[in-house]
VOMI-535367 format. One record per residue: residue number from 1; x, y, z of N, C-alpha, C, O, CB in turn. Coordinates in steps of 0.2 Angstrom, whole numbers, plus 5000, padded with zeros to 4 digits. Glycine has a CB too. Example, Ala and Ser with C-alpha at 12.3 -4.5 7.8 and 13.67 -1.06 7.14 Angstrom:
> 1/5066/4972/5039/5062/4978/5039/5066/4984/5039/5071/4983/5042/5057/4978/5045
> 2/5064/4989/5035/5068/4995/5036/5064/5000/5039/5067/5006/5040/5070/4997/5029
This chain:
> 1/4934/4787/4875/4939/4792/4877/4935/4797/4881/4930/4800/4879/4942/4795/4871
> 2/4937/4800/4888/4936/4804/4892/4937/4811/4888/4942/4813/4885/4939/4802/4898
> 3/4931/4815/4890/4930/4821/4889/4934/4826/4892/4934/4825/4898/4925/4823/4889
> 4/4939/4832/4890/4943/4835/4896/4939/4838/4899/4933/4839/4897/4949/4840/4894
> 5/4941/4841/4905/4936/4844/4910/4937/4851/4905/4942/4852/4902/4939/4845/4919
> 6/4931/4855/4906/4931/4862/4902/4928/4868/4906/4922/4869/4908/4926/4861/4895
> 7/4932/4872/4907/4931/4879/4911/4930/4884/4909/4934/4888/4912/4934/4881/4914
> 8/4925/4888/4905/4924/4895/4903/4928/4901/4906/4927/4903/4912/4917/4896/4903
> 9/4934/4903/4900/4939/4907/4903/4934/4912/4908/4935/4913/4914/4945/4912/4898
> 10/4928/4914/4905/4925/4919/4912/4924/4917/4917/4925/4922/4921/4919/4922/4911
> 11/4922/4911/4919/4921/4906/4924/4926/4908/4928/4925/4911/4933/4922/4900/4922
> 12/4933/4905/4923/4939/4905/4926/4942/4909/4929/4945/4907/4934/4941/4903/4924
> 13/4941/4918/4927/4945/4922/4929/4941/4926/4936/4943/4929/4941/4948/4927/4922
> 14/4931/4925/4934/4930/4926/4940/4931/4923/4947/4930/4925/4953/4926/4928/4939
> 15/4932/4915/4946/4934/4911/4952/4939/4915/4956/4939/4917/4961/4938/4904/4951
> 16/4946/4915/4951/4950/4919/4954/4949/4926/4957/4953/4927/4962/4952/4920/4951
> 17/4946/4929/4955/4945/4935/4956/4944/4933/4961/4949/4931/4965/4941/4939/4954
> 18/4937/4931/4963/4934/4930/4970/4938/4927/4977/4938/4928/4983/4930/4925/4969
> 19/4941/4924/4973/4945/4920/4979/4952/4924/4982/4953/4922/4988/4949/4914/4975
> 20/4956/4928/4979/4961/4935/4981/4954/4939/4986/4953/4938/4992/4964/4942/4971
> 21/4951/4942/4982/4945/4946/4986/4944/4945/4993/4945/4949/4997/4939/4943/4983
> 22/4943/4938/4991/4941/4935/4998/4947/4934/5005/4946/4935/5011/4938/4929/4997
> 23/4954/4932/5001/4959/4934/5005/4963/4940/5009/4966/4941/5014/4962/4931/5001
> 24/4961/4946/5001/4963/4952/5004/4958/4956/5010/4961/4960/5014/4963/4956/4997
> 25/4953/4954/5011/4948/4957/5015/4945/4954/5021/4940/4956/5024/4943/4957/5011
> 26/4950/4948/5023/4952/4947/5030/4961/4949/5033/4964/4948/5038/4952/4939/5030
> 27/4961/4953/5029/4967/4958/5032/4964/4963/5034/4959/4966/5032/4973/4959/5028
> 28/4970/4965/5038/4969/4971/5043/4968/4978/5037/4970/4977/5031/4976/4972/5048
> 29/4966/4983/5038/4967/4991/5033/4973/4994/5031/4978/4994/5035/4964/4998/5037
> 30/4975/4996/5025/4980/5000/5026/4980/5006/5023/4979/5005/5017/4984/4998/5025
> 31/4982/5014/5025/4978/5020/5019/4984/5023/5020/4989/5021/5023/4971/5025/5020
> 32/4982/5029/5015/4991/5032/5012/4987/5039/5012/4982/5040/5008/4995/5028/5003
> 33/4990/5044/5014/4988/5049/5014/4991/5056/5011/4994/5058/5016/4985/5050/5018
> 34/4992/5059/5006/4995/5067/5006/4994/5072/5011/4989/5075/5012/4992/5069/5001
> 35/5000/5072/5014/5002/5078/5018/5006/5082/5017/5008/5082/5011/5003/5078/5023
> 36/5008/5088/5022/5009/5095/5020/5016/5093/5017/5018/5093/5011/5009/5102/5026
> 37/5020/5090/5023/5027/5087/5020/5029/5079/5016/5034/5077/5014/5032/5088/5027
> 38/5026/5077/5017/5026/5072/5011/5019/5067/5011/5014/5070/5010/5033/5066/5013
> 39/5021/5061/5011/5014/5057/5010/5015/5050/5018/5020/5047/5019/5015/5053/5001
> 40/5009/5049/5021/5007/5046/5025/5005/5040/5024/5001/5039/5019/5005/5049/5028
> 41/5007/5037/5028/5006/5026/5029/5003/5027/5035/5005/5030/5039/5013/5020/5029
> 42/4998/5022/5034/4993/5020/5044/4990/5014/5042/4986/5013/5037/4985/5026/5048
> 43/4993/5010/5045/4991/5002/5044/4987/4999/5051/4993/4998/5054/4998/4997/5042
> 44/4983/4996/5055/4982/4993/5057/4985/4986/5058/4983/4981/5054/4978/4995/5056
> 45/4988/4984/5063/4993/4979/5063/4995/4979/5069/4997/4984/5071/4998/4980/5061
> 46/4994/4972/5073/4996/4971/5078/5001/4968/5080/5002/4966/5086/4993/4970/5081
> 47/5007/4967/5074/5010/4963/5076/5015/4969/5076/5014/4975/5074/5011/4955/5072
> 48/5022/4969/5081/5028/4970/5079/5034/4973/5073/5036/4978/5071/5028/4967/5081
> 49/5034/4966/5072/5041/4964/5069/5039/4962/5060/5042/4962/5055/5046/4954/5075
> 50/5030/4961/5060/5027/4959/5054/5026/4965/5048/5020/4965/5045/5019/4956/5057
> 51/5029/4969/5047/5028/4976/5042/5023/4976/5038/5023/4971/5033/5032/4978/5037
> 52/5017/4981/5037/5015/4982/5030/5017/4987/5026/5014/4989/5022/5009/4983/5030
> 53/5022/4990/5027/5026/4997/5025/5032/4996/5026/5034/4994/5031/5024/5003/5028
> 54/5034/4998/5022/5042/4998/5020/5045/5002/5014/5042/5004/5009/5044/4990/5018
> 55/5050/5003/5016/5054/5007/5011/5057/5001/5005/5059/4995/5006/5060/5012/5017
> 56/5056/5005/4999/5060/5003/4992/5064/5007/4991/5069/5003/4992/5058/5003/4986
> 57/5067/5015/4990/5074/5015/4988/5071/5022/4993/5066/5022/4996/5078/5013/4979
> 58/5076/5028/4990/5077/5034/4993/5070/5037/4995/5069/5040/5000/5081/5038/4989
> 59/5067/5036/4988/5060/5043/4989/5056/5038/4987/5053/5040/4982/5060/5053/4985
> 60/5055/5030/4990/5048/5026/4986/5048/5023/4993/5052/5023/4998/5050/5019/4978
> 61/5042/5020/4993/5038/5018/4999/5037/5012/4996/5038/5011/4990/5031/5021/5001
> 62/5033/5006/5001/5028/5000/4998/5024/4999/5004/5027/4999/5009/5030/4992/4996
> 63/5019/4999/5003/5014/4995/5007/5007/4991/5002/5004/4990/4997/5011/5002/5013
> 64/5008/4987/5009/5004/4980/5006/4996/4979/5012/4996/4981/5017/5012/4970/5007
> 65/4990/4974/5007/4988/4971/5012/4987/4963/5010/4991/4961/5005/4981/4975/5014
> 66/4984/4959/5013/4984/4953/5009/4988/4946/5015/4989/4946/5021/4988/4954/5001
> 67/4990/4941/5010/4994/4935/5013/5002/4939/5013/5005/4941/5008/4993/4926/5006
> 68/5004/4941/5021/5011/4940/5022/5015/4938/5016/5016/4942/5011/5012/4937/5027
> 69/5016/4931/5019/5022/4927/5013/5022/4930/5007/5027/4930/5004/5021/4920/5011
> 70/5017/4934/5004/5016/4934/4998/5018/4941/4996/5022/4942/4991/5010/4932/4996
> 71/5015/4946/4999/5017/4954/4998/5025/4956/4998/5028/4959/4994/5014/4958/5004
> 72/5029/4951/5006/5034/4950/5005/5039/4948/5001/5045/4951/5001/5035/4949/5008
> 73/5038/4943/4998/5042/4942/4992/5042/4946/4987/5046/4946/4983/5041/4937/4991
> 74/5035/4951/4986/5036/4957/4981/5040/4962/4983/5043/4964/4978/5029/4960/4980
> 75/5041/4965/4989/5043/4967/4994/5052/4970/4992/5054/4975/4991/5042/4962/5000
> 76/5055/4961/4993/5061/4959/4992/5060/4961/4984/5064/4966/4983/5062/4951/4993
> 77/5057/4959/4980/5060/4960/4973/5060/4967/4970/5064/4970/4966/5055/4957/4968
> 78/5055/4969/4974/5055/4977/4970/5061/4981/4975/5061/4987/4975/5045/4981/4970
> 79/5065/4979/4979/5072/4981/4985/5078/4980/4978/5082/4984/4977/5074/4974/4996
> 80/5077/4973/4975/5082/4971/4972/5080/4976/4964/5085/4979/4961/5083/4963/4972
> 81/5073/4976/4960/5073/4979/4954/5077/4987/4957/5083/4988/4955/5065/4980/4950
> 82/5076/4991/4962/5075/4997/4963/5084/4994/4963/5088/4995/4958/5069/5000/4969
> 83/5087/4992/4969/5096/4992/4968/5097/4992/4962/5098/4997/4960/5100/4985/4970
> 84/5097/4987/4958/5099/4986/4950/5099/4992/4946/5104/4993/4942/5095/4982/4947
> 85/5092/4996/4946/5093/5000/4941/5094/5006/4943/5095/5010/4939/5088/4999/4938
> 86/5095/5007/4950/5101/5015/4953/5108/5015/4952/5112/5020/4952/5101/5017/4960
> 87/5111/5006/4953/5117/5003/4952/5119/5006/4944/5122/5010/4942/5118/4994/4952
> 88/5114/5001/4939/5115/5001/4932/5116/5009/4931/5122/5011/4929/5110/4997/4928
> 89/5111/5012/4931/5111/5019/4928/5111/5025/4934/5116/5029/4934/5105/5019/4923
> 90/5106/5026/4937/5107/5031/4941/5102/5032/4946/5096/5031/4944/5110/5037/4938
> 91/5104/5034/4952/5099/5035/4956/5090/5036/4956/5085/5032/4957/5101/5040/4959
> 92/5092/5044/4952/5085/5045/4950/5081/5043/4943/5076/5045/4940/5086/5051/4950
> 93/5085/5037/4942/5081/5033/4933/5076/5028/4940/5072/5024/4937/5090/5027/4924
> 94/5078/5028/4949/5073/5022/4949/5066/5028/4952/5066/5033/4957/5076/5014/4955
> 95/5061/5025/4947/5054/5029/4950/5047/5023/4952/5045/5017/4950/5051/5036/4942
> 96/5044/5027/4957/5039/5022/4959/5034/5020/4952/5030/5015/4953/5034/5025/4965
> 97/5034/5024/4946/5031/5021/4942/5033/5013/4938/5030/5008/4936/5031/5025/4938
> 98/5040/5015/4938/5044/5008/4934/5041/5002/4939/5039/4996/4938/5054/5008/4934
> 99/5044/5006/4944/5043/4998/4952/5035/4996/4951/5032/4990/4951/5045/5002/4965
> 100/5033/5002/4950/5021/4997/4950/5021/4995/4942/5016/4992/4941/5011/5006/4950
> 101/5024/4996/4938/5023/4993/4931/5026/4989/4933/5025/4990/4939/5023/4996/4925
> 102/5032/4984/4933/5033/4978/4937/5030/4973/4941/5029/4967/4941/5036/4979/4939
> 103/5030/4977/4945/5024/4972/4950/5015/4970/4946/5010/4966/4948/5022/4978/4958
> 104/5015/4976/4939/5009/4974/4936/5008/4968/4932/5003/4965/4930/5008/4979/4933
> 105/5015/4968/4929/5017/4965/4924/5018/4956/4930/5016/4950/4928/5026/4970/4919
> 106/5020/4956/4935/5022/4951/4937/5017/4947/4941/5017/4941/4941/5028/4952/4940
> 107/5011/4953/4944/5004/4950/4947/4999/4950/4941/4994/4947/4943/5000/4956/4953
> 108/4999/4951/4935/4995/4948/4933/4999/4944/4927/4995/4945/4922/4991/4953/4932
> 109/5005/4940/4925/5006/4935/4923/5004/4927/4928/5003/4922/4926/5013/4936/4921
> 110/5004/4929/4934/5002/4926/4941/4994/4923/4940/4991/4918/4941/5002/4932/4947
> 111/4991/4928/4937/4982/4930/4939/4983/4925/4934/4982/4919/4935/4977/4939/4938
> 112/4984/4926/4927/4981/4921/4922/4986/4916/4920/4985/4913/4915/4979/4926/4915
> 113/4991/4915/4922/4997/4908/4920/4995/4902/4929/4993/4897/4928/5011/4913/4920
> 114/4995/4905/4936/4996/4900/4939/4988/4897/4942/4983/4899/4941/5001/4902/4943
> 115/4990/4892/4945/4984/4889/4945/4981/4894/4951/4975/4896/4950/4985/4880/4947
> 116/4982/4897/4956/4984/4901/4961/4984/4907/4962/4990/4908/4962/4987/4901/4963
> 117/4980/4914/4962/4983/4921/4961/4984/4923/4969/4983/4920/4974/4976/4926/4957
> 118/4989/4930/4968/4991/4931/4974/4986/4935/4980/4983/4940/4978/4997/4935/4972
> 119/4986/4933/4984/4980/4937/4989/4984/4942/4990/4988/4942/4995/4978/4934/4997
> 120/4985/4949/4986/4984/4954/4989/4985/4961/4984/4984/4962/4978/4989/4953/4994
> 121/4986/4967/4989/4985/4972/4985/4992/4977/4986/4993/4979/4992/4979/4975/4987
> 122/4994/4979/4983/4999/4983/4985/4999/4992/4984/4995/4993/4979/5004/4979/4982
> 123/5002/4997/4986/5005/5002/4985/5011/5005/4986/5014/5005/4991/5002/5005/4988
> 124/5014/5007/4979/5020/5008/4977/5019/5018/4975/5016/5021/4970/5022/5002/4970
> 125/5023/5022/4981/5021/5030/4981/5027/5032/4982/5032/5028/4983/5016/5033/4988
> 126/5027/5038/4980/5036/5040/4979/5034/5049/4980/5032/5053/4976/5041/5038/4969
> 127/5037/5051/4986/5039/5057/4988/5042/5063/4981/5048/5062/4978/5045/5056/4995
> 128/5037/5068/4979/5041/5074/4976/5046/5079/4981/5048/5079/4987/5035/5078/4973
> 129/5047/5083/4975/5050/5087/4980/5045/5094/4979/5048/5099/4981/5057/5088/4978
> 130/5039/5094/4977/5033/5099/4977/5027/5095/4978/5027/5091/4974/5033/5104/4971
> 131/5022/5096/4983/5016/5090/4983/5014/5087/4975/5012/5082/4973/5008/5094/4988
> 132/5015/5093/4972/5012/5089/4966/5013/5086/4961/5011/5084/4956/5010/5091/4964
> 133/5019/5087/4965/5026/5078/4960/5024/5072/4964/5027/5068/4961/5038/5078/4962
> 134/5019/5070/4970/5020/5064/4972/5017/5060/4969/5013/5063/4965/5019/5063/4978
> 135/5018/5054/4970/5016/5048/4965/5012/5044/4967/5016/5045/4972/5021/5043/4962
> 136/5007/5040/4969/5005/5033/4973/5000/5029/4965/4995/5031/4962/4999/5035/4983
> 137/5005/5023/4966/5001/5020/4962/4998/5011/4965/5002/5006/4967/5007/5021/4954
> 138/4992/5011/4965/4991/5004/4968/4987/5001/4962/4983/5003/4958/4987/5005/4975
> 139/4991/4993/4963/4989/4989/4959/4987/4983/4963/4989/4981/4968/4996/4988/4954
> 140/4981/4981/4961/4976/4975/4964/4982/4968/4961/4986/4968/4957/4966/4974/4960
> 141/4980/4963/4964/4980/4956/4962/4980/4954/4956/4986/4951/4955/4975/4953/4964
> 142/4977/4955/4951/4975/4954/4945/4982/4958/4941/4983/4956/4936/4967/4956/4943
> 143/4984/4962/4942/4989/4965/4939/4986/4974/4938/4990/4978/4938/4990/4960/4933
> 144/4979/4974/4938/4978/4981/4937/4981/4986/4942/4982/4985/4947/4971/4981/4937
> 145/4981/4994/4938/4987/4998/4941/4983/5005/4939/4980/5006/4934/4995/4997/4937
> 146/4983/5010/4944/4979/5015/4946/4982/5019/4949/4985/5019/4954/4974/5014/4950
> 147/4981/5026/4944/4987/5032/4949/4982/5035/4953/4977/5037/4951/4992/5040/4944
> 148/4984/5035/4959/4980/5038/4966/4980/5047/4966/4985/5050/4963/4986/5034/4975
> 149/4976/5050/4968/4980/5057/4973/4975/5059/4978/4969/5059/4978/4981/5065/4968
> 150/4978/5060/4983/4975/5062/4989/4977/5056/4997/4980/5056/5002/4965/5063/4987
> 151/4973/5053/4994/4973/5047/4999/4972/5040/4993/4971/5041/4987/4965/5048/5005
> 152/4974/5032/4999/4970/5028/4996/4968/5024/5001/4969/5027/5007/4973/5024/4991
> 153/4966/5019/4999/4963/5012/5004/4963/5007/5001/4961/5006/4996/4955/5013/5007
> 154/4965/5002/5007/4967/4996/5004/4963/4990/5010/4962/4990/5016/4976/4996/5003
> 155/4963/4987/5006/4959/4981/5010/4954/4977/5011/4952/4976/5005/4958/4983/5015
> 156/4949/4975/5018/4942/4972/5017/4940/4981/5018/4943/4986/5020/4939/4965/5024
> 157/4934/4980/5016/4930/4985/5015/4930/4993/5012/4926/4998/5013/4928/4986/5020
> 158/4937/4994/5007/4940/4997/5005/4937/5005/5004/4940/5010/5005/4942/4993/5001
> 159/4930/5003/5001/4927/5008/4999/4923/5012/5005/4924/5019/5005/4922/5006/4993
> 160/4919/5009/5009/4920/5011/5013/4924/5016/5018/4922/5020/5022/4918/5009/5013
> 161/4930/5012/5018/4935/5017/5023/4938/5022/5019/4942/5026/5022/4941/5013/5027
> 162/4937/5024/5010/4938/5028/5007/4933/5034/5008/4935/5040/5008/4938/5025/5001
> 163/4927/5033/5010/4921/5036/5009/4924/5040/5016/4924/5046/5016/4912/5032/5008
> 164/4925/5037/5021/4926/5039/5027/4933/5044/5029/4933/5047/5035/4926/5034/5030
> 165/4937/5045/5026/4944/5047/5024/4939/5053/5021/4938/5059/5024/4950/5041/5017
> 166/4937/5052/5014/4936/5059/5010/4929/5064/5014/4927/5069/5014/4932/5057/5000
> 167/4928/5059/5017/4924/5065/5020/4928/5070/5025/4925/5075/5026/4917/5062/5025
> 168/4934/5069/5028/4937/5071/5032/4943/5076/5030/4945/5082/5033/4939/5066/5034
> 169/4944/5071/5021/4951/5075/5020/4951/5082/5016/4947/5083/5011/4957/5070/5015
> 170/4956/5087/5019/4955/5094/5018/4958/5094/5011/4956/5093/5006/4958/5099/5024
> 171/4967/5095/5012/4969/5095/5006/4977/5092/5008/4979/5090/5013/4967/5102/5002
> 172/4982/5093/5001/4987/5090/5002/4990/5095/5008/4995/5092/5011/4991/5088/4996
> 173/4990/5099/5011/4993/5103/5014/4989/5103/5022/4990/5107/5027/4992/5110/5009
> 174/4987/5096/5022/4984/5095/5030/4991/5091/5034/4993/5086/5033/4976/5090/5030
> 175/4992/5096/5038/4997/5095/5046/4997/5087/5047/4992/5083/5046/4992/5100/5054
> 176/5001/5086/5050/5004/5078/5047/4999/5076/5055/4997/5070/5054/5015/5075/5047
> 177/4999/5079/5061/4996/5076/5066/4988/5074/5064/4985/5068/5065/4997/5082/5072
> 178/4984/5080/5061/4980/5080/5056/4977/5075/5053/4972/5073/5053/4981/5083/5054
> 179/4983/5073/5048/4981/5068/5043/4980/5061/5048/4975/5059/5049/4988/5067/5037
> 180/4985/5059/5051/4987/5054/5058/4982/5052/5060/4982/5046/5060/4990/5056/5063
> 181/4976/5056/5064/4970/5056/5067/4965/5057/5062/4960/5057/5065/4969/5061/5072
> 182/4964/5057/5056/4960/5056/5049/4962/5049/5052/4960/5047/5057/4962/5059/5041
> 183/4966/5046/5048/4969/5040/5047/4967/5034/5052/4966/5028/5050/4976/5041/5047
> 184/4967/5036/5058/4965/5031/5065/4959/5033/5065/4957/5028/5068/4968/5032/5073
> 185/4955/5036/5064/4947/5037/5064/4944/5032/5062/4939/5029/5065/4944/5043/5060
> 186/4947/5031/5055/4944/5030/5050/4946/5021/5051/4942/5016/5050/4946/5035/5042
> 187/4950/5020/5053/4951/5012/5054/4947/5011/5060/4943/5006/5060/4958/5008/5056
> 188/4948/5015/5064/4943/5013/5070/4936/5012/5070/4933/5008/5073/4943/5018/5075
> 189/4932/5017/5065/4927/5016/5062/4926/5012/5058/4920/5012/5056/4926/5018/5062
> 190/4931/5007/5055/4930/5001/5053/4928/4997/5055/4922/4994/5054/4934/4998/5052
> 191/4935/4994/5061/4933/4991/5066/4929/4989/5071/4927/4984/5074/4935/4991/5067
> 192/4927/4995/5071/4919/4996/5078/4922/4997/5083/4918/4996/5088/4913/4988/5080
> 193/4928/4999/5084/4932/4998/5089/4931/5005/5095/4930/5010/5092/4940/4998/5085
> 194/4930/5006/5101/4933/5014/5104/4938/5015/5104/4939/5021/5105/4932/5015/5110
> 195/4942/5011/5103/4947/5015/5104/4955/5010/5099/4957/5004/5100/4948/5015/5112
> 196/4958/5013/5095/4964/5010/5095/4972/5013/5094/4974/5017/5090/4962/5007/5091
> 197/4975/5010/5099/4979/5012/5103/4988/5015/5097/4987/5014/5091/4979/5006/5110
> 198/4992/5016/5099/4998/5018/5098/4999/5012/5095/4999/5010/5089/5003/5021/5104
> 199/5001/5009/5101/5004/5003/5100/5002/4997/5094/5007/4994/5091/5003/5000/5106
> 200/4995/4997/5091/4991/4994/5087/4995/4996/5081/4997/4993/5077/4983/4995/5088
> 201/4995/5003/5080/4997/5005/5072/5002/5006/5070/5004/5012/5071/4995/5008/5070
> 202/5004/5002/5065/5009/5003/5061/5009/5013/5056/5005/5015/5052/5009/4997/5056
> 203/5014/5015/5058/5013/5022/5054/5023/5025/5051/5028/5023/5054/5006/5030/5061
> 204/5021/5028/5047/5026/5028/5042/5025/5034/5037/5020/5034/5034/5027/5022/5039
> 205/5030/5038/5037/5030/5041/5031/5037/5043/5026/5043/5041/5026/5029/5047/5034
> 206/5033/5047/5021/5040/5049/5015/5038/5057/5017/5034/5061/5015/5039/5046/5003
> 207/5046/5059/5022/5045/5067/5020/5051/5069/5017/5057/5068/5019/5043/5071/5026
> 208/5048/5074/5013/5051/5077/5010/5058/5081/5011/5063/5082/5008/5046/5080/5009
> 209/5056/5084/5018/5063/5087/5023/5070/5084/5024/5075/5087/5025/5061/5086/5031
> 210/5069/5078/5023/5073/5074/5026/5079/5073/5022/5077/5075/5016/5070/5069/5027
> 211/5084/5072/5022/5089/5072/5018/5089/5066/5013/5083/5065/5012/5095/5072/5021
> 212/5095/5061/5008/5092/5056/5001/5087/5052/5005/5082/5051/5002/5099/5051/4997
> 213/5087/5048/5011/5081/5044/5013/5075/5047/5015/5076/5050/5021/5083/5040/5017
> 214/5071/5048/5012/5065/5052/5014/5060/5047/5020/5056/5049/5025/5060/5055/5007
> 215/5060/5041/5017/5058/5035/5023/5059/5037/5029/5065/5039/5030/5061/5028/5023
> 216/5054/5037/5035/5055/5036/5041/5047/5033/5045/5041/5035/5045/5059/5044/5044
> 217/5049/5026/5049/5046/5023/5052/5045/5026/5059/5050/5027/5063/5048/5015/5052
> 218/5038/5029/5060/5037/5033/5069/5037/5027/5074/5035/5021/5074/5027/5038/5071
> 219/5040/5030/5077/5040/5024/5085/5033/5025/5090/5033/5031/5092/5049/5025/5091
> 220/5030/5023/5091/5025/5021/5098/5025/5029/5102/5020/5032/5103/5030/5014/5104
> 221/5030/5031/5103/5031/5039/5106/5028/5045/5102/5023/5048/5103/5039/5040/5107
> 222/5033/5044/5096/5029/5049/5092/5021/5048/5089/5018/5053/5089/5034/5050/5085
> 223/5018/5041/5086/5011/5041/5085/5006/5045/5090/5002/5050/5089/5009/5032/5085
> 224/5009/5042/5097/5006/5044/5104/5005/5052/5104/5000/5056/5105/5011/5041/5111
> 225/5011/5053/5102/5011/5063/5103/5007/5065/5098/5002/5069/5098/5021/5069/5102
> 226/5008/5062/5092/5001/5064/5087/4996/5064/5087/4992/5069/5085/5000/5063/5083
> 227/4993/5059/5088/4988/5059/5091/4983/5062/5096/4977/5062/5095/4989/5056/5092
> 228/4989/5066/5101/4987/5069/5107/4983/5068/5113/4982/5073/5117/4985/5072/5106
């Protein structure tokens, strides 16, 4: 009688690991930053029509790095948890905490039930209405979940473009043009790049000003004027 093949769960869960790892860290960067009026998204992205940032309900954000197909289908779910449970009960019962404990609960029944874990990483942040109500909570692959403040970084070389952010960042009350040009520095110096342009980056914010949707995606014009 054949012996079953035998894998030492340690074995097993660091394969995995490794293998998300490796997927998340051929994607492009993406960071999230505390400003004066809400919280900032800058993703390096050249595509168009391809999002790493998107809006979940009135005052929650997502942004993702990793395999497309895969973030987006988190994307979609947490559009439909967040509907459901402002339908069922009420606007403000949905918070970006419920939506990252969900997605924790659902990336790490993934990590240890399928043969396959998900390449990626996500951020689930939600605009206060005083800087020090804002929320950003990012949860890896594996399911693990981390409350952020200030900034985060997501991606290949993560820590490093963290290190390069904090050397920069003043505090939550830094001028959104400010934060913008933190934000492209610090990918550019990822990159090795001289330069990278309007057009390359995706950017997005949750401000606070704004009436029940606090989401707004900058167009090509406005990055450009921030930048300066």
């Amino acid at each position: 009688m054949a012996m079953p093949f035998y894998v030492a769960p340690e074995q097993l869960m660091k394969d995995r690991s490794d293998y998300a790892q490796k997927g998340i860290a051929r994607g492009k960067p993406v960071v999230a930053l505390e400003y004066a009026d809400g919280i900032l998204f800058i993703a390096d992205n050249p595509s168009t029509h391809l999002y790493k940032i998107s809006e979940l309900y009135d005052r929650i954000a997502f942004a993702a790095v990793g395999k497309y197909s895969e973030f987006e289908n988190l994307r979609i779910s947490g559009v439909r948890l967040a509907d459901l449970r402002g339908y069922s009960y009420g606007r403000e019962d949905v918070t970006a905490k419920s939506i990252a404990n969900a997605y924790s609960q659902g990336l790490a029944n993934i990590f240890t039930q399928e043969m396959k874990p998900y390449e990626v990483e996500l951020l689930v942040a939600q605009v206060g209405d005083r800087p020090e109500d804002n929320e950003m909570f990012q949860i890896l692959y594996d399911g693990s979940v981390t409350d952020e403040d200030g900034f985060v970084a997501m991606g290949g070389q993560s820590q490093d473009l963290a290190e390069r952010i904090h050397a920069g960042y003043t505090s939550q009350e830094m001028p959104l043009a400010d934060a913008v040009r933190l934000g492209r520095d610090a990918i550019r110096s990822q990159d090795g790049q001289e330069e990278v342009t309007a057009a390359r980056l995706e950017v997005a914010v949750l401000d606070r000003a704004r009436k029940r949707r606090k989401f707004h995606r900058l167009s090509d014009e406005e990055i450009a004027a921030l930048l300066g």
